[in-house]
N, C-alpha and C positions, 0 to 999 in steps of 0.2 A: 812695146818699144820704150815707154816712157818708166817703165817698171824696172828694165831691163840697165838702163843709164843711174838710177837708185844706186843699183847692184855694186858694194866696194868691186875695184879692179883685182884683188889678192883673191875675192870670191870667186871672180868669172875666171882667175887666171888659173886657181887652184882645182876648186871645189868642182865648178863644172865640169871641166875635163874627167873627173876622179867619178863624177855621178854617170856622164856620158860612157864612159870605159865602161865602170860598174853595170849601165845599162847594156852598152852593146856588148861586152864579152863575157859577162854576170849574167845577165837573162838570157842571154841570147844563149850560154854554155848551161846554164843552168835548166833553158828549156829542152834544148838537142841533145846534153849530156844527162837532165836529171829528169828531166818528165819522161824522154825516149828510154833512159835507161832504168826509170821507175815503172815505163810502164811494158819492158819488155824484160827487164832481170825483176823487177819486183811484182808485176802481177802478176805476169806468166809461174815466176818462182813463188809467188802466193798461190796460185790455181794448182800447178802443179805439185808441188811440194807442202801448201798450206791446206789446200781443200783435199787433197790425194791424199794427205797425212791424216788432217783431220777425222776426215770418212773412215779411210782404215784402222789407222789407230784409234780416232775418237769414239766412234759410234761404233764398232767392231767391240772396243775396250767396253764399248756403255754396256751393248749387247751380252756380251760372254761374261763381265765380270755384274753387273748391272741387273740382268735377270738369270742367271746361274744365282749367283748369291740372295736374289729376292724369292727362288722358288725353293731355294737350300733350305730359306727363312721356314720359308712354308710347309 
């Protein structure tokens, strides 16, 4: 309370409002839009598309060009 009466009134008239907003439709968008949407377009499309790639591409690539060309060596 006593902290709060400190506070210039162009702070509490401005600033707050703008942090309150930023909190309630910032975080609040940011968790429902960007964690929900990070964690179902982005990990899903990481799982799917980043570990499904990887694996095929990656380790298929290691494999065929990886020891194809190390027993070529050889």
């Amino acid at each position: 309370e006593e902290q709060w009466k400190t506070i210039p009134p162009w702070y509490k008239g401005l600033v707050l409002p703008w942090f309150r907003d930023q909190y309630l439709l910032g975080i609040k968008a940011w968790y429902l839009l960007g964690i929900k949407a990070w964690y179902f377009l982005g990990i899903k499309a990481w799982y799917l598309l980043g570990i499904k790639a990887w694996y095929l591409l990656g380790i298929k690539a290691w494999y065929f060009l990886g020891l194809e060309t190390s027993t070529s060596l050889v």
